[in-house]
Backbone of each chain as ProteinMPNN parsed JSONL, in Angstrom:
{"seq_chain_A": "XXXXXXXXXXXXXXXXXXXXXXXXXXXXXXXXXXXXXXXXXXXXXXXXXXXXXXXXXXXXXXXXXXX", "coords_chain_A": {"N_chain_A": [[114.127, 51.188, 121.263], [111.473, 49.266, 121.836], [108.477, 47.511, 120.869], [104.974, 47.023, 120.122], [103.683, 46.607, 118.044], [103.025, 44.716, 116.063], [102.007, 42.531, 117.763], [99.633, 43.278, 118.8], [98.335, 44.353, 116.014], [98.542, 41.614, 114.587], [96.84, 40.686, 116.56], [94.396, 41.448, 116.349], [93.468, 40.8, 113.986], [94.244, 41.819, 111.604], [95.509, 42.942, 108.669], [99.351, 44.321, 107.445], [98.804, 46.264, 105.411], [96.372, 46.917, 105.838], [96.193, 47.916, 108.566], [97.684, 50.126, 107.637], [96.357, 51.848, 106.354], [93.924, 52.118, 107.684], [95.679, 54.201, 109.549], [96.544, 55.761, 107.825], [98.96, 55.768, 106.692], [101.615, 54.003, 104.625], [102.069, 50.574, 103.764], [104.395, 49.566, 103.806], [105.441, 51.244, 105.69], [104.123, 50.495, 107.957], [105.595, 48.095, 108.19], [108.003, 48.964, 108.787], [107.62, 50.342, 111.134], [106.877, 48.281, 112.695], [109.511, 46.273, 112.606], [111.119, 47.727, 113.993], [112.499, 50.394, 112.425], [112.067, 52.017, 111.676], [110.778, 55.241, 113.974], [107.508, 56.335, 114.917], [106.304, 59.181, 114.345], [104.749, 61.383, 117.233], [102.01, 61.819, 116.795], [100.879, 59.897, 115.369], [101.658, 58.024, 116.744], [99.697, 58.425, 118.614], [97.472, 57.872, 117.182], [97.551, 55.265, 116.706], [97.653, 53.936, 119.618], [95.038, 54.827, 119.726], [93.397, 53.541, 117.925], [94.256, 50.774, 118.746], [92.744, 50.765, 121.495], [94.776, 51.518, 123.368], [96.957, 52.534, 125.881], [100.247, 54.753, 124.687], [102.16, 54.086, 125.868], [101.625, 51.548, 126.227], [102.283, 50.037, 124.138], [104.379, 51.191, 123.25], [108.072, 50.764, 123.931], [110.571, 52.21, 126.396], [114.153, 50.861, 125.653], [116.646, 49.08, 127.897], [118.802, 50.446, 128.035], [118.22, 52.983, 127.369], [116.668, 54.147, 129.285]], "CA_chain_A": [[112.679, 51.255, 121.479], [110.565, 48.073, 121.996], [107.309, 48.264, 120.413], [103.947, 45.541, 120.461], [102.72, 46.649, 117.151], [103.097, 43.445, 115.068], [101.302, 41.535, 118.199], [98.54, 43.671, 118.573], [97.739, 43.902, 114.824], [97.429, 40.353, 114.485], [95.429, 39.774, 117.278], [93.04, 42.803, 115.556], [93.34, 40.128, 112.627], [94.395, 43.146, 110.66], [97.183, 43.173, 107.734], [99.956, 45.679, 107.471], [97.525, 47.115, 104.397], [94.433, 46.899, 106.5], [96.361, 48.989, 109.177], [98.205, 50.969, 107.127], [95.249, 52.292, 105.302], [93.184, 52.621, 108.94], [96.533, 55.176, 110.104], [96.851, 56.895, 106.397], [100.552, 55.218, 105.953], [101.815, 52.9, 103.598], [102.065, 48.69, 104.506], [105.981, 49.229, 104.002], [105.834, 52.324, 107.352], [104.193, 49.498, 109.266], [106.639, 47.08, 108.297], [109.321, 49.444, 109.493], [107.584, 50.304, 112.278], [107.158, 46.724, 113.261], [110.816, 45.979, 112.837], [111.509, 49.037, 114.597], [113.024, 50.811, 112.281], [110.963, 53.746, 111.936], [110.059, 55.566, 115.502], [106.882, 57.008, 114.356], [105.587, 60.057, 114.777], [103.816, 60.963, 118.365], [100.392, 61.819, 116.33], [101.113, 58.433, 114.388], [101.264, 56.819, 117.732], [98.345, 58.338, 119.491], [96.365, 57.127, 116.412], [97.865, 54.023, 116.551], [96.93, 53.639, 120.49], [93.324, 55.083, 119.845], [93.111, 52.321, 117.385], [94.34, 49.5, 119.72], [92.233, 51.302, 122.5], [95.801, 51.001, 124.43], [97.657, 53.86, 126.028], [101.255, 54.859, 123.622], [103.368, 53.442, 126.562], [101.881, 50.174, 126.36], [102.645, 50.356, 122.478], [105.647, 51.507, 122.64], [108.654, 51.192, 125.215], [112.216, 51.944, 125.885], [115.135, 49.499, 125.991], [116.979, 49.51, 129.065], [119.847, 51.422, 127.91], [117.436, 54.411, 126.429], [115.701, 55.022, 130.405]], "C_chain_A": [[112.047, 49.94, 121.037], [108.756, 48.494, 121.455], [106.44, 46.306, 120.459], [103.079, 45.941, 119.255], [102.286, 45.403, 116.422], [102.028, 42.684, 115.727], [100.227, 41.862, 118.262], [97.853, 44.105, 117.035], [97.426, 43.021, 114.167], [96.625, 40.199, 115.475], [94.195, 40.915, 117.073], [92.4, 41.987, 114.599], [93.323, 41.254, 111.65], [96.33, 42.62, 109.918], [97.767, 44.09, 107.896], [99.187, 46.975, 106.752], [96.699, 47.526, 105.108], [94.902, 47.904, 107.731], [97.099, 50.332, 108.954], [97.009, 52.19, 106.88], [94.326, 53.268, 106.756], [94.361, 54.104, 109.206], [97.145, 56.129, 108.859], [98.472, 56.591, 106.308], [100.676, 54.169, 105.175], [101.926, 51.553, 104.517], [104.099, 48.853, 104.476], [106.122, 50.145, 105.155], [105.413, 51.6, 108.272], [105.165, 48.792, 109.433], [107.683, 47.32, 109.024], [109.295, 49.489, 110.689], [107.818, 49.436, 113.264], [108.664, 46.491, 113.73], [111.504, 46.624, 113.713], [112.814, 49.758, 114.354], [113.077, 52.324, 111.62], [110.527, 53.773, 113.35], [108.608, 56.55, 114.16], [106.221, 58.156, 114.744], [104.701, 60.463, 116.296], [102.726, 61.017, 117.812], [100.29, 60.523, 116.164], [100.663, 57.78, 115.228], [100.267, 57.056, 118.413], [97.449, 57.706, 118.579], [96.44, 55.942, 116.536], [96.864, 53.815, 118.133], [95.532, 53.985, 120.37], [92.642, 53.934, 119.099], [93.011, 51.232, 117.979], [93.588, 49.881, 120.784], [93.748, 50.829, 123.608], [96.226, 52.282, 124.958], [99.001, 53.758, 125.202], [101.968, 54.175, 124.589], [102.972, 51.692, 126.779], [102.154, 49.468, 125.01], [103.918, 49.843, 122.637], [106.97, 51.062, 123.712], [110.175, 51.454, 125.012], [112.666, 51.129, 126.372], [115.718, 49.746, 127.225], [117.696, 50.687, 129.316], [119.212, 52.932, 127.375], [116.732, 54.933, 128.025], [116.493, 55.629, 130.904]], "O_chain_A": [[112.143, 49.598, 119.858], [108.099, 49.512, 121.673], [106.858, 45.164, 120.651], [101.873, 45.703, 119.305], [101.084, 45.199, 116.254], [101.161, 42.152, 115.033], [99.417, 41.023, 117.869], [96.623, 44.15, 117.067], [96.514, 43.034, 113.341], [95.61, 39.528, 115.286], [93.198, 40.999, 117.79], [91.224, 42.13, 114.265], [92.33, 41.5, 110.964], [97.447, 42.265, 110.295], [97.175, 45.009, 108.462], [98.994, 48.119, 107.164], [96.259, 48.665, 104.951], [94.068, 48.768, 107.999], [97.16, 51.304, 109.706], [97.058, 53.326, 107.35], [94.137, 54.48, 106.865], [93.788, 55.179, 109.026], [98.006, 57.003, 108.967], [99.138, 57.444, 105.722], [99.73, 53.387, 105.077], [101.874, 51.536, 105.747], [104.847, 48.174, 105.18], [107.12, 49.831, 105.806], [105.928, 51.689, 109.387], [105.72, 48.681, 110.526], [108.292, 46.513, 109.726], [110.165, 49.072, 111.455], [108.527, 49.519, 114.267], [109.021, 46.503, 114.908], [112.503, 46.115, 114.222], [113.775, 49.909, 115.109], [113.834, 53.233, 111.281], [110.047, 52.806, 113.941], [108.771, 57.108, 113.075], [105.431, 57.983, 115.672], [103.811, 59.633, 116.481], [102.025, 60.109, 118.26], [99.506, 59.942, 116.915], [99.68, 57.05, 115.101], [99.724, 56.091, 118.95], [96.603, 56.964, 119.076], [95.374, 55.328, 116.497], [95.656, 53.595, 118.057], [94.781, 53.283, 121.047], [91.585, 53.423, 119.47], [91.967, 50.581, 117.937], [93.745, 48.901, 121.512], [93.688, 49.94, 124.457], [95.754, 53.243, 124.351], [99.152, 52.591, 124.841], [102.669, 53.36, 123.988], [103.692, 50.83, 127.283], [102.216, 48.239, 124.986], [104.447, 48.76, 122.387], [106.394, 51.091, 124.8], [110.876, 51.158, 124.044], [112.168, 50.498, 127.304], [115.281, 50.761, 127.767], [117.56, 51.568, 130.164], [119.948, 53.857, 127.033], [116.262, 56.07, 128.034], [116.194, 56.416, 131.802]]}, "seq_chain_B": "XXXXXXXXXXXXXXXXXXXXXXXXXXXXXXXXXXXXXXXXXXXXXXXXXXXXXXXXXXXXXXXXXXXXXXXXXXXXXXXXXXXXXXXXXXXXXXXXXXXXXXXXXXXXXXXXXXXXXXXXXXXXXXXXXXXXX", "coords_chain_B": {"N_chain_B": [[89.27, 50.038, 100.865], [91.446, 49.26, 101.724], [95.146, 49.326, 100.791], [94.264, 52.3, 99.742], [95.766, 54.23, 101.004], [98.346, 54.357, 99.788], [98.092, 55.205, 97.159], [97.998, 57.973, 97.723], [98.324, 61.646, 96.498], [99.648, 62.986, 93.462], [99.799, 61.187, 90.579], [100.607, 62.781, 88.148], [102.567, 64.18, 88.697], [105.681, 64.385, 88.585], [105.841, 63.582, 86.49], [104.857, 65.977, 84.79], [106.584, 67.672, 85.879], [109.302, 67.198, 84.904], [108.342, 67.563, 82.316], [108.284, 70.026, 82.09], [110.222, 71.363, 82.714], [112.297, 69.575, 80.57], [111.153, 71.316, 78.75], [111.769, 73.45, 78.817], [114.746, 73.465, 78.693], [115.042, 72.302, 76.014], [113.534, 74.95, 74.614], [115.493, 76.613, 75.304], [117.875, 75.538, 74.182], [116.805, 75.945, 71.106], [116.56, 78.698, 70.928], [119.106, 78.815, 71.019], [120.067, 78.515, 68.671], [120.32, 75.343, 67.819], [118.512, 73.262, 66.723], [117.799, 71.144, 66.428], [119.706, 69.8, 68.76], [117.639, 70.836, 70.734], [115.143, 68.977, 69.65], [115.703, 66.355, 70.267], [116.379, 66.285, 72.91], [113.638, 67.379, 74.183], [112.577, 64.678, 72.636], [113.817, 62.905, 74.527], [113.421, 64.056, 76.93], [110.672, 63.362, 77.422], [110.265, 60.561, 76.876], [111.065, 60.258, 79.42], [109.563, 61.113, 81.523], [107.148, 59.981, 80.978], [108.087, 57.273, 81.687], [107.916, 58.026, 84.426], [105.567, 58.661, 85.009], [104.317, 55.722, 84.594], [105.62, 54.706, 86.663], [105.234, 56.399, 89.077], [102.437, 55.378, 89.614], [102.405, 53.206, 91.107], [103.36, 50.873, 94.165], [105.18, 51.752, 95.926], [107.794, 53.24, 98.117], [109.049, 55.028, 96.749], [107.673, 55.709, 94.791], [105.584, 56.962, 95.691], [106.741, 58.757, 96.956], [107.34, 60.136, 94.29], [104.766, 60.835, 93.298], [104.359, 63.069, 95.978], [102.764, 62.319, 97.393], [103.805, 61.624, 100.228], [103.774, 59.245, 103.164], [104.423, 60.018, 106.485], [107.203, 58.588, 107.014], [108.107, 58.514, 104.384], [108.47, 60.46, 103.744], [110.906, 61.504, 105.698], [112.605, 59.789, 104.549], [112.901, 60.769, 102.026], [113.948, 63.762, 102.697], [116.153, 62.577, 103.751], [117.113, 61.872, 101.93], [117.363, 63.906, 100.291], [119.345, 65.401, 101.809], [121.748, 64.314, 101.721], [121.989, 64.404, 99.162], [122.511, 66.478, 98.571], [124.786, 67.571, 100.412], [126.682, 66.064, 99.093], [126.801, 67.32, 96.487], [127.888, 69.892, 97.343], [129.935, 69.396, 98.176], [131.381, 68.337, 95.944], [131.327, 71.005, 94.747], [132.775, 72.643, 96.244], [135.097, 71.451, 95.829], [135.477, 71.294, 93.242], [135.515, 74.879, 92.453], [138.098, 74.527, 94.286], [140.086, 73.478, 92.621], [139.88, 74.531, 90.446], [140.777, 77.425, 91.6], [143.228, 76.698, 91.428], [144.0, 76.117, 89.159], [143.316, 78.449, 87.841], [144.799, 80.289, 88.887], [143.752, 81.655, 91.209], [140.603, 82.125, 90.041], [137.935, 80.827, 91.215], [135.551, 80.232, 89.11], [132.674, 79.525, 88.002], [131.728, 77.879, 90.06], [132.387, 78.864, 92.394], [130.928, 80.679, 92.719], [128.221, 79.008, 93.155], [129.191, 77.876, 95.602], [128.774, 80.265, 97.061], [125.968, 80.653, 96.684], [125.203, 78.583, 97.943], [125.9, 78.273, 100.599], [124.762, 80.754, 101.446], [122.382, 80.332, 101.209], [121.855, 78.021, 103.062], [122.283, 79.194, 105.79], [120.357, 81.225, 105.622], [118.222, 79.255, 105.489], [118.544, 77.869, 108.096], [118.287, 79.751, 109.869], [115.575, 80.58, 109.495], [114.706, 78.099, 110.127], [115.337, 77.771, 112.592], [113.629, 79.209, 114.575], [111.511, 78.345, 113.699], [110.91, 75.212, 114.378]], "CA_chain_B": [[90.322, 50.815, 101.326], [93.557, 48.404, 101.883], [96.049, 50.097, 99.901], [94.29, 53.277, 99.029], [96.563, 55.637, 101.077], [99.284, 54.096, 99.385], [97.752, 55.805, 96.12], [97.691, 59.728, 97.713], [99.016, 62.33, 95.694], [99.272, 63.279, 91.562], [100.473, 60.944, 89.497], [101.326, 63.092, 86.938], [103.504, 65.5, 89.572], [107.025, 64.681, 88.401], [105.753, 63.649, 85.406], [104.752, 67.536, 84.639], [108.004, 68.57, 86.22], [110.088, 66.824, 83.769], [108.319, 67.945, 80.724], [108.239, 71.429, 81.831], [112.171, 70.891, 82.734], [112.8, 68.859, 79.167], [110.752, 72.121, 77.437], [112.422, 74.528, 79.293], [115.635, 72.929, 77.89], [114.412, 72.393, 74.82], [113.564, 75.941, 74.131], [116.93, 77.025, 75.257], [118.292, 74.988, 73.19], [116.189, 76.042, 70.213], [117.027, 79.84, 70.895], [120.327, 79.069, 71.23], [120.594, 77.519, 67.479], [120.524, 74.003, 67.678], [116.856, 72.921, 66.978], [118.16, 69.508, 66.542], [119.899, 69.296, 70.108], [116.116, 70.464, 71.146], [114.313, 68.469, 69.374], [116.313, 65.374, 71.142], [115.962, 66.861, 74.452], [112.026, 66.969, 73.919], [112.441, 63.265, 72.816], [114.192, 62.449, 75.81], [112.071, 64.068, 78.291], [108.788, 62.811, 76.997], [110.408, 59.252, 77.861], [111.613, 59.759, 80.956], [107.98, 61.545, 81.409], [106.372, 58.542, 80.379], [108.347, 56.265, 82.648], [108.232, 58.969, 85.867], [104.078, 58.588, 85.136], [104.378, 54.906, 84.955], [106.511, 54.406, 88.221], [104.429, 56.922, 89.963], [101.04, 54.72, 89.807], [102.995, 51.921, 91.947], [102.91, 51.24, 95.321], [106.137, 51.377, 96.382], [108.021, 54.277, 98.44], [109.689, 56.183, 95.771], [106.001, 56.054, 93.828], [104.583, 57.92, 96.921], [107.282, 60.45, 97.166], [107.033, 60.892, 93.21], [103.182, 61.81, 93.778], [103.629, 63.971, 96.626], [101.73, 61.74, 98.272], [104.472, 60.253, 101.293], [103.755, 59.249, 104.35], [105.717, 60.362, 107.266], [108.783, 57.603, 106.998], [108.386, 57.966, 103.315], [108.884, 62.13, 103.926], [111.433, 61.537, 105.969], [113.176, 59.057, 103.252], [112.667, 61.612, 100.673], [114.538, 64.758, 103.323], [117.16, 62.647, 104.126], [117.8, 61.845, 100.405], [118.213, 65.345, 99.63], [120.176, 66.07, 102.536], [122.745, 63.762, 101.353], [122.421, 64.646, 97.481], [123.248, 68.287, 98.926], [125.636, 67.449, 100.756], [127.397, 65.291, 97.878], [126.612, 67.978, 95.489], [128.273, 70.714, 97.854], [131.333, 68.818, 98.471], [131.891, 68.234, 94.434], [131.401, 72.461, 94.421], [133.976, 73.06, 97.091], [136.516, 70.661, 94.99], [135.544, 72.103, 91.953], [136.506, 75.672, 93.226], [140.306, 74.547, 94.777], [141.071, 72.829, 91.385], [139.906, 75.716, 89.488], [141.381, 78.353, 91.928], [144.76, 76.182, 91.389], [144.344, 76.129, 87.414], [143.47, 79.781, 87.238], [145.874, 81.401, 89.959], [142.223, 82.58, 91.668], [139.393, 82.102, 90.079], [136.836, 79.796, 91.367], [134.732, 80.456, 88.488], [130.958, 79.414, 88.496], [131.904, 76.903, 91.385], [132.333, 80.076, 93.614], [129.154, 81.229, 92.758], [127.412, 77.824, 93.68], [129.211, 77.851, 96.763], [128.284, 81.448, 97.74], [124.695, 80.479, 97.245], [124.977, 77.288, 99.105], [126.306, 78.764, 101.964], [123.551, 81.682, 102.111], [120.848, 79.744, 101.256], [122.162, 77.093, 103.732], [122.336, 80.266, 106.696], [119.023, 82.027, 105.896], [117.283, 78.304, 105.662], [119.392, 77.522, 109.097], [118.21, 81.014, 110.58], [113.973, 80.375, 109.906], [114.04, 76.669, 110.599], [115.169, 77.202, 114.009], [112.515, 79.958, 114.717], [109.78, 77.44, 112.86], [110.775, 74.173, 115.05]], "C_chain_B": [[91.593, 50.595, 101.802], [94.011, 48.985, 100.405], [95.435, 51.525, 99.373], [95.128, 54.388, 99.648], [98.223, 55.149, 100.405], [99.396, 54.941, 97.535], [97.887, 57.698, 96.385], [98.493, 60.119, 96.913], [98.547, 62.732, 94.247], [100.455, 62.596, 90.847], [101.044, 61.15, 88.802], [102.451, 64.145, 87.46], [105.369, 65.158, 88.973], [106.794, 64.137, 87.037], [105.967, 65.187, 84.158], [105.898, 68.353, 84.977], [109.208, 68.269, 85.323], [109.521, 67.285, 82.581], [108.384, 69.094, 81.013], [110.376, 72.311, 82.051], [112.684, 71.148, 81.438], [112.228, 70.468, 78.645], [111.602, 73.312, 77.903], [114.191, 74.524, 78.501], [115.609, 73.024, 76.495], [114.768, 73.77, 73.926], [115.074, 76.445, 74.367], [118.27, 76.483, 74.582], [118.308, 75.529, 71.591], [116.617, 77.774, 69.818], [118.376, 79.879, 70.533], [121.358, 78.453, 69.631], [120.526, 76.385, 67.202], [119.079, 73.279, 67.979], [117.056, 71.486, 67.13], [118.455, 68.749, 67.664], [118.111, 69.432, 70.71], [114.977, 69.84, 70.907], [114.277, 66.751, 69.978], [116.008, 65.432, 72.032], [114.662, 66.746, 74.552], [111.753, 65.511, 73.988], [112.606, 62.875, 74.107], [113.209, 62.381, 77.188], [111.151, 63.115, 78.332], [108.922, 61.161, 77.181], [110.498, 59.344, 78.952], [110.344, 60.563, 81.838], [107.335, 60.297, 81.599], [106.469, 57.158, 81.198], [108.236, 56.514, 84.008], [106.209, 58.68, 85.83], [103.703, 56.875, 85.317], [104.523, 54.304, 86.089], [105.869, 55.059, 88.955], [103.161, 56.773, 90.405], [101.503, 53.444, 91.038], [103.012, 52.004, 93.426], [103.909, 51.56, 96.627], [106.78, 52.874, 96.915], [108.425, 55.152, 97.517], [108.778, 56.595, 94.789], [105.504, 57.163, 94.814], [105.414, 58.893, 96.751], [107.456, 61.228, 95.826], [106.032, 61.477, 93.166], [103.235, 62.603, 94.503], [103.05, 63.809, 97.345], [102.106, 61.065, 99.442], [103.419, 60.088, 102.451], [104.641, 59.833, 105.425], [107.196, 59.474, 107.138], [109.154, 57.423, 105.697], [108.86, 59.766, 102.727], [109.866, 62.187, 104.394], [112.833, 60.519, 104.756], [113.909, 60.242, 102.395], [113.89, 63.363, 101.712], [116.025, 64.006, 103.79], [118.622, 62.093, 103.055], [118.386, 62.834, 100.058], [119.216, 66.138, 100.365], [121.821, 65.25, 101.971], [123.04, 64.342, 100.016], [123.412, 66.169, 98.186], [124.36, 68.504, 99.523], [127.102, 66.954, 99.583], [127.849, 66.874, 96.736], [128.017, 69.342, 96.585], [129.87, 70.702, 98.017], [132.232, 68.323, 97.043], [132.171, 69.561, 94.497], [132.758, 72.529, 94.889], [135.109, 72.456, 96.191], [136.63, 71.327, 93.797], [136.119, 73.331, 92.082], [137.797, 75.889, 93.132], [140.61, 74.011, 93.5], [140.971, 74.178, 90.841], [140.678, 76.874, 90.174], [143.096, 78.02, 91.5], [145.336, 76.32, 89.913], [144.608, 77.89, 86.924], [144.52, 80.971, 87.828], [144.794, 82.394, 90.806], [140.981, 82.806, 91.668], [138.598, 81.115, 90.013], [135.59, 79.24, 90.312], [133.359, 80.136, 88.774], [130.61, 77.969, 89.79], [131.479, 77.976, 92.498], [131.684, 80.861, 93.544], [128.341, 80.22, 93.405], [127.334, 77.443, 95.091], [128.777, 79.008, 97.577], [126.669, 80.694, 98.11], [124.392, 79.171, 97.945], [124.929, 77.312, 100.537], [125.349, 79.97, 102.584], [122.653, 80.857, 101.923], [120.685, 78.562, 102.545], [122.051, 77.893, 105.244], [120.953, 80.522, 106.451], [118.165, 80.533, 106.465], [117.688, 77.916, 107.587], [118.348, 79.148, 110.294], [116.379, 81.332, 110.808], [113.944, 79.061, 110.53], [114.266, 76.41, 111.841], [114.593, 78.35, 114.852], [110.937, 78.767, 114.595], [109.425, 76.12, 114.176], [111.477, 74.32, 116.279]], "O_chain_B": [[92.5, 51.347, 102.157], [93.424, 49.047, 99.324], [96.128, 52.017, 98.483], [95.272, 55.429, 99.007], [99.193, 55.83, 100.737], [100.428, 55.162, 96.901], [97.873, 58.525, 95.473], [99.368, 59.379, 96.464], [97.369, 62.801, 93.894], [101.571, 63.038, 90.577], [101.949, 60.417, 88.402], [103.114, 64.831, 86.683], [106.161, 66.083, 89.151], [107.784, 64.287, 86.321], [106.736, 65.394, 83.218], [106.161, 69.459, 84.505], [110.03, 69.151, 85.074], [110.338, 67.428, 81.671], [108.637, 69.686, 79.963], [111.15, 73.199, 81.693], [113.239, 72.166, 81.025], [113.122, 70.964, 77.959], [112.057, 74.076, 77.052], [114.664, 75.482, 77.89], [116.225, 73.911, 75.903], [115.623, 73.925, 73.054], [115.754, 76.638, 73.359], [119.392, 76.987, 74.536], [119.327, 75.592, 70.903], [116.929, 78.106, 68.675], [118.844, 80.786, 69.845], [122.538, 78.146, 69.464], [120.706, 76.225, 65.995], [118.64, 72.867, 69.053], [116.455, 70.788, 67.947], [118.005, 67.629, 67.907], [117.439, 68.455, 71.038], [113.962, 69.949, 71.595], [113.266, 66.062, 70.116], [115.168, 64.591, 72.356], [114.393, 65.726, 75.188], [111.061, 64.979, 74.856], [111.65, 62.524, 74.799], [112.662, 61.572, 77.936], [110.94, 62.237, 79.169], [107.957, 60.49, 77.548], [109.995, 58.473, 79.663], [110.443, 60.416, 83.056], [107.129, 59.822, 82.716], [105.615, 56.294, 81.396], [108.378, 55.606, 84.827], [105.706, 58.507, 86.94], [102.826, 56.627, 86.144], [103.729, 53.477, 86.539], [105.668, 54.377, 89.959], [102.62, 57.509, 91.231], [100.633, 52.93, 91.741], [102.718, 53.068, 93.972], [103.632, 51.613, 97.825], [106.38, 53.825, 96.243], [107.937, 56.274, 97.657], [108.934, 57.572, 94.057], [105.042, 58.226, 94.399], [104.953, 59.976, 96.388], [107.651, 62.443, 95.798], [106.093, 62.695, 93.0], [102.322, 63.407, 94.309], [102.61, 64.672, 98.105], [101.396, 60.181, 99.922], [102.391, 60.756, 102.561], [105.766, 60.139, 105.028], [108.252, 60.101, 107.225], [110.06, 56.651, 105.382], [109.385, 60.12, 101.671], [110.478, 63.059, 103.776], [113.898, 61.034, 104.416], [115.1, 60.49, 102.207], [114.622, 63.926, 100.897], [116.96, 64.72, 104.152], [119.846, 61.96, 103.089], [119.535, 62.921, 99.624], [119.811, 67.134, 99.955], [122.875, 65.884, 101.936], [124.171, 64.733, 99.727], [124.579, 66.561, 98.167], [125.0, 69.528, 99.283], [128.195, 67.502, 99.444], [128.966, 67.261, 96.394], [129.145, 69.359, 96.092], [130.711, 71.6, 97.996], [133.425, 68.017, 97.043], [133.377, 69.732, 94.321], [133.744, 72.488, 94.152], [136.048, 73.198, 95.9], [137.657, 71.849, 93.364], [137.333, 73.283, 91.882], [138.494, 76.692, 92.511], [141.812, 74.179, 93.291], [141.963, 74.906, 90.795], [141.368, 77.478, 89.353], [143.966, 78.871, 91.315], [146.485, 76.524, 89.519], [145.435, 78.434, 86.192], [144.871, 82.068, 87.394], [144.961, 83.598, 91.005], [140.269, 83.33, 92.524], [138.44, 80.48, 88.97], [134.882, 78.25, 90.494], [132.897, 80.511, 89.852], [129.583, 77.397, 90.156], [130.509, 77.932, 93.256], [131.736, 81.856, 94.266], [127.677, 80.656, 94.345], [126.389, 76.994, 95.74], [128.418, 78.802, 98.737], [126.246, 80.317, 99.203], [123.299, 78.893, 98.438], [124.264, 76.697, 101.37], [125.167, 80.17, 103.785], [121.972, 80.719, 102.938], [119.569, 78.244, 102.955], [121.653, 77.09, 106.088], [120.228, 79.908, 107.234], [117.577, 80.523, 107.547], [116.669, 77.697, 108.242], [117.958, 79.023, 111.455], [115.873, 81.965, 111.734], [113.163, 78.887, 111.465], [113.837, 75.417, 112.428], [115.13, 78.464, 115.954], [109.878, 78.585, 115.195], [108.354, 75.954, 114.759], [111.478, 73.406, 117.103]]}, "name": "protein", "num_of_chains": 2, "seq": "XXXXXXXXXXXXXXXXXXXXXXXXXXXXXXXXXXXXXXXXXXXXXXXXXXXXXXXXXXXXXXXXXXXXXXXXXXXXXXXXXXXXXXXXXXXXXXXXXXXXXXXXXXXXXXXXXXXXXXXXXXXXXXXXXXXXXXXXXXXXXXXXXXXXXXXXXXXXXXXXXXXXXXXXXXXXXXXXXXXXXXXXXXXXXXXXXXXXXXXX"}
């Protein structure tokens, strides 16, 4: 799973803290997320997209071998 | 509000679980004759109290899941800790058990109690959780 969190939270100009805090998780569950090594939650991620005003599939995606 | 959900929870939550642990000890100790072993045991706790209230103000995952307070990846952390301890722990029982069935010519002694209830509690939990999810 491919994910665009990292790019769209800097270009928010938002820290891991500053979005952690916005999605009620810690700055180390972004980090993971980021890395992608936490899948997070689907609630997690609709908050997340309601945040980025994005839809979850432009968030999130799968790798080739996962379609 | 940067970093305050990193604070959810009660601080004093495994703090309180260890002293009521350590007193629980303690007293059984104290009943059992040896005011001295309980009066140690008390000591003991009330450090490792002291350091479990310390460590649980911090901001770090194993602070959150001492409060009570995880997040989801810090819940999941914390479930797949205990699935392992339990596992670990289950797989010492079972050994414990075959040595002892081998020493005594049969009896498992309080191993083959541990494993009984491992194995029902491991079935009933097995028998709601896939009703629940």
């Amino acid at each position: 799973m491919r994910n665009r969190v990292r790019e769209l939270r800097t270009d928010a100009g938002l820290t891991q803290s500053d979005l952690g805090a916005s999605l009620g998780v810690s700055r180390q569950t972004i980090n993971s997320i980021e890395a992608g090594r936490h899948l997070p939650s689907l609630p997690l991620a609709l908050r997340m997209a309601r945040l980025f005003h994005a839809g979850v599939h432009e968030i999130f995606e799968l790798e080739e071998e996962e379609t | 509000m940067m970093g305050s959900t990193s604070r959810n929870g009660r601080r004093g939550l495994s703090a309180a679980v260890l002293l009521v642990g350590g007193g629980a000890v303690a007293i059984a100790a104290w009943v059992g004759g040896h005011p001295g072993v309980a009066a140690v045991v008390i000591g003991a706790y009330v450090v490792l109290a002291a350091i479990a209230f310390v460590w649980a103000g911090g901001r770090g995952d194993v602070a959150a899941i001492m409060r009570s307070g995880a997040d989801e990846r810090q819940r999941a952390i914390d479930l797949r800790a205990t699935a392992a301890a339990g596992a670990v722990t289950a797989a010492f029982t079972v050994g414990g058990a075959v040595v002892s069935i081998a020493r005594t010519g049969g009896d498992p002694g309080p191993y083959g109690v541990i494993c009984v209830v491992f194995g029902v509690s491991y079935g009933v939990a097995l028998a709601v959780l896939r009703r629940r999810i």
